[in-house]
C-alpha positions in Angstrom: 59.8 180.1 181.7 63.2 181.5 180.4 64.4 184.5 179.4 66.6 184.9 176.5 69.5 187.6 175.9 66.5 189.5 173.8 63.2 187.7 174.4 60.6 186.4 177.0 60.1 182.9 176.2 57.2 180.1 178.1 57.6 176.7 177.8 54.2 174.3 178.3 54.6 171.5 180.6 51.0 170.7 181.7 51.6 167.6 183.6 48.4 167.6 185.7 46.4 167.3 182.4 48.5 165.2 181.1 46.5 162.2 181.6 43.3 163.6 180.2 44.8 164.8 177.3 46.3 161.2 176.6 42.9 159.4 177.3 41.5 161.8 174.9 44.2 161.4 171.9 43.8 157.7 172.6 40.4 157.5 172.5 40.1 159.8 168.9 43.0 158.2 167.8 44.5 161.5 166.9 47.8 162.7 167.9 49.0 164.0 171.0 50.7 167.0 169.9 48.2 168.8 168.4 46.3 169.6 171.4 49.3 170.6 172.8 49.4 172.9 169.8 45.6 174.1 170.0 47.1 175.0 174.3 50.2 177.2 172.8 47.6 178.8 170.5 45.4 179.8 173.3 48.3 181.0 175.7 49.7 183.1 173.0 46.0 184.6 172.7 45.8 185.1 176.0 49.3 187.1 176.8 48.2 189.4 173.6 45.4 190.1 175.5 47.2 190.7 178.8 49.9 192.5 177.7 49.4 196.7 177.8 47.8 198.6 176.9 44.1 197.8 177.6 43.1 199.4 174.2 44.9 201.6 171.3 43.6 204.7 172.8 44.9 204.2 176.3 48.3 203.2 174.8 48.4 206.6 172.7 47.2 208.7 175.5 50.1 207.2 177.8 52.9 208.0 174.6 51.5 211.5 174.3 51.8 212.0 178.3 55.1 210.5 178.4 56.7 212.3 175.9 55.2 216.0 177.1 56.8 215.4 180.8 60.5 216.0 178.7 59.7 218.0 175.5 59.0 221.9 175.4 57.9 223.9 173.0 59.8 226.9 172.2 56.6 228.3 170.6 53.5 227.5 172.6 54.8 227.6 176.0 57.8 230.5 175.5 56.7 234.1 176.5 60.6 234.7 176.7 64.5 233.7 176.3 68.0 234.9 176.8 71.2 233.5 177.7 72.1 232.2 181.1 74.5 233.7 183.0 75.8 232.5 186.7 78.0 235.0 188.7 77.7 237.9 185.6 79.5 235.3 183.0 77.8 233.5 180.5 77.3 230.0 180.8 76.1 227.8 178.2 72.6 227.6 178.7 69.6 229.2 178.1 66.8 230.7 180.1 63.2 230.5 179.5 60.6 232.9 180.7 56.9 230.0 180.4 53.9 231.6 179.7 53.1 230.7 183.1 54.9 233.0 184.3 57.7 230.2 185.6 61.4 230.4 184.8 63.8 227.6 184.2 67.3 226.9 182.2 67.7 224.6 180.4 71.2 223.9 178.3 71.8 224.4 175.2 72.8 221.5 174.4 69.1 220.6 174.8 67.7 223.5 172.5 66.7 222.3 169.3 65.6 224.7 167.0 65.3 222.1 164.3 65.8 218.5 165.7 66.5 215.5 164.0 64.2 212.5 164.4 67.5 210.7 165.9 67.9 213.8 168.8 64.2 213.7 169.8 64.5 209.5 169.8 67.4 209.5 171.5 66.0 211.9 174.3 63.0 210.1 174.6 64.7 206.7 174.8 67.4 208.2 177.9 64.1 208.7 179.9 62.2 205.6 179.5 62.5 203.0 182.3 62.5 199.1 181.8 58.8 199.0 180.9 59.5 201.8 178.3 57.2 205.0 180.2 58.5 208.0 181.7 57.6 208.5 185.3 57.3 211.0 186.5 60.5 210.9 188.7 62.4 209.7 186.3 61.8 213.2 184.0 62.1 216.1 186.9 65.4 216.8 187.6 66.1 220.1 189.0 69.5 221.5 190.1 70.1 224.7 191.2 72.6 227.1 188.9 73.3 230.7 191.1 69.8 231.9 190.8 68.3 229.4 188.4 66.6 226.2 188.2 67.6 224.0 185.6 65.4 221.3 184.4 66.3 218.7 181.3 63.6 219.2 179.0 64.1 219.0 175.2 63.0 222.0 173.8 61.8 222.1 170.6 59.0 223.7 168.4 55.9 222.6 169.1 54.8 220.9 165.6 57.9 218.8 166.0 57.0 217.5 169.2 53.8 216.8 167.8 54.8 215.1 164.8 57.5 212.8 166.7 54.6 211.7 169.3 52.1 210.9 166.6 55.8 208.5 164.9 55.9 207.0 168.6 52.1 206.1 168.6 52.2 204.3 165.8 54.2 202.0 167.6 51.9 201.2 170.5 50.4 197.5 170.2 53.8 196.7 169.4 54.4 194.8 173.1 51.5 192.9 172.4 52.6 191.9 169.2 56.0 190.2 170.6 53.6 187.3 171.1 51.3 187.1 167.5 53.9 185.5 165.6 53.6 182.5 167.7 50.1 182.7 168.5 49.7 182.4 164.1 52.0 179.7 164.5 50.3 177.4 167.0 47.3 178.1 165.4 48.6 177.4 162.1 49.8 174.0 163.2 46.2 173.3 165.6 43.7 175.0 162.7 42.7 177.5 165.3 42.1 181.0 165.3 44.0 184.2 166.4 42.3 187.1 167.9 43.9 190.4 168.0 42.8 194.2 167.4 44.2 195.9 164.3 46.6 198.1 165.9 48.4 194.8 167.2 48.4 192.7 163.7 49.5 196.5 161.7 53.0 195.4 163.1 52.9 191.8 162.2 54.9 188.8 163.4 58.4 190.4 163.6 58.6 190.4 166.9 57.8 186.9 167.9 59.3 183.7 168.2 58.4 180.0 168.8 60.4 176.7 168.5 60.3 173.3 169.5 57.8 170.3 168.8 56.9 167.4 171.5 56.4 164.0 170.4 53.0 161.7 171.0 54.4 160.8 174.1 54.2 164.2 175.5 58.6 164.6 175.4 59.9 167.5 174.0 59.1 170.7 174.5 57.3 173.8 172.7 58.1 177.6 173.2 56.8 181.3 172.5 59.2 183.8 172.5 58.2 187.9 173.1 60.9 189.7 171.2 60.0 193.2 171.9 63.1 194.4 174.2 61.1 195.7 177.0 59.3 192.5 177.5 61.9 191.4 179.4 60.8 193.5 182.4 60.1 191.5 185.5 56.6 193.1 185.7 55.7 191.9 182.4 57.5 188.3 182.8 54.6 188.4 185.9 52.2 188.4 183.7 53.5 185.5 181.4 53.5 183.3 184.9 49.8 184.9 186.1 48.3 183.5 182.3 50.3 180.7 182.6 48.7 179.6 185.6 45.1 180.6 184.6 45.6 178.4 181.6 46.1 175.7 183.3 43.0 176.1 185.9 40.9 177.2 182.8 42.3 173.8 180.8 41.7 171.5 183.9 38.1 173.1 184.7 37.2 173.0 181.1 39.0 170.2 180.7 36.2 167.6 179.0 34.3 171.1 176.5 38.4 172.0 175.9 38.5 168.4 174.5 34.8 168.2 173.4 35.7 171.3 171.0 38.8 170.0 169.5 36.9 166.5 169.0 34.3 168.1 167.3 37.2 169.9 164.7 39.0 166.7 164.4 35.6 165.0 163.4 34.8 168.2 161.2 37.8 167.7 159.1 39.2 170.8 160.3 42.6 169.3 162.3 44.9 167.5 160.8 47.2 164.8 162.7 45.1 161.9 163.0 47.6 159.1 164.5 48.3 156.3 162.4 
C-alpha cells in the first residue's frame, strides 16, 4: 500500500496464491490476469463495504450531530442578546442569554444573521479532524472574557443551519465511494459484479482511481486509488491493510470454489481472455 499526495492507493501482490492461481489459468487455458482482475473487483467491494458509515442513516445522524456541537440558532435557542462589554467598554462581541437559562459570548465575527453557504462551510470545515467529524473536544473551547465565557459557535438562524446540514448529508456515502470507480473497473475488465447501496453509486466514480495491468506471468502490478481527501487518515488506511489481509485468508481458504466460480463463467461465456 501507498499513499499518494491526494489518494489511498492498494497494490495486489498475492504471492501465496500464486501458484494456485497459475495451475488454474494453465489448466483452463485462460489468462492469468483476469483472475487477478476478478481479486481487484472483490477488494474494491469489500473496502466499500468497510468504509463508514455502516448505513446512510447512521452517516446522516453523525453529519446532523457534528454540525449542531458548532452552530446556534439565534432563533430557537435565543431567549436574549446584547453587546459584550469587558471592564464597562464594549468589546466586539455579543452575548447571548439560551433558553436554558445559560449565558455565553460569542464574537461577532461569528454572528451571522444571513450566512453564506461559503461562511457556514468554511466553519464546519475549521472543526473537522482528519477523519472529517467533530469531536467533541475539538468544538468546546471556552475562554474566559471579565465575566463571560466565550465559546466559538456559529450562530445563525435556525432554518439555515438546517438547510446547510441536510447540503452536508447529501454528501455522506461519499468515503465509500473513493473506491467504486475501481471496483466498476475491475469488474468491468473480470465480467463481475459491483455491489453498493444507492447513497454510494448517487456520487459516482469521481472519486476513484485504478491503474496498472500485470502480465500472464503474474509481473506488473494493479492499483485502486481512494480519492476522497480524508481517506488518507491512518485509521482508515487501517482498514485498507485489515481487508487486505482478509482477502487473502478468504482467497486461500476458498481458494478451489474462488476458482471453481470463475471456471464456471469462463466456461459460461461470460469472461473474456482465454490465452492463446
Amino acid at each position: 500500500m501507498a499513499q499518494g499526495d491526494f489518494s489511498v492507493e492498494v497494490g495486489v501482490a498475492w504471492e501465496k496464491v500464486y501458484a494456485a492461481i497459475t495451475e488454474f489459468a494453465k489448466r483452463q487455458k485462460v489468462e492469468l490476469r483476469w483472475v487477478y482482475y476478478d481479486q481487484m473487483r472483490l477488494w474494491a467491494n469489500d473496502l466499500i463495504k468497510r468504509f463508514p458509515p455502516k448505513s446512510q442513516g447512521q452517516g446522516e445522524r453523525r453529519v446532523a450531530k457534528d454540525i449542531n456541537r458548532i452552530f446556534m440558532s439565534d432563533t430557537k435557542d435565543i431567549d436574549a442578546m446584547w453587546p459584550a462589554k469587558v471592564n464597562g467598554q464594549i468589546i466586539d462581541a455579543m452575548i447571548f442569554k439560551r433558553k436554558d437559562g445559560s449565558i455565553i459570548g460569542v464574537d461577532r465575527a461569528l454572528y451571522f444573521p444571513s450566512p453564506s453557504q461559503s461562511d457556514m462551510e468554511n466553519h464546519h470545515d475549521n472543526y473537522r479532524d482528519s477523519r472529517g467529524h467533530v469531536t467533541q473536544r475539538k468544538a468546546y473551547h471556552m475562554r474566559p472574557e471579565g465575566r463571560w465565557k466565550f465559546i466559538d459557535f456559529f450562530v445563525t438562524p435556525q432554518p439555515d443551519i438546517d438547510a446547510f446540514i441536510m447540503w452536508r448529508q447529501s454528501h455522506v456515502g461519499r468515503l465509500k465511494a473513493g473506491w467504486l470507480g475501481a471496483a466498476n473497473y475491475w469488474a468491468a475488465k473480470s465480467n463481475g459484479t459491483v455491489k453498493a447501496d444507492g447513497y454510494v453509486t448517487r456520487h459516482g466514480d469521481a472519486w476513484s482511481g485504478h491503474g496498472g495491468d500485470i502480465g500472464n506471468d503474474g509481473s506488473g502490478w494493479l492499483m485502486s486509488a481512494n480519492c476522497v481527501p480524508y481517506a488518507r487518515d491512518p485509521h482508515y488506511q487501517q482498514i485498507v491493510v485489515y481487508s487486505a489481509s482478509v482477502r487473502q485468508k478468504d482467497l486461500m481458504h476458498w481458494a478451489q470454489k474462488r476458482l471453481d466460480q470463475l471456471e464456471a463463467r469462463f466456461n459460461a461465456g461470460e469472461m473474456g481472455g482465454i490465452a492463446a
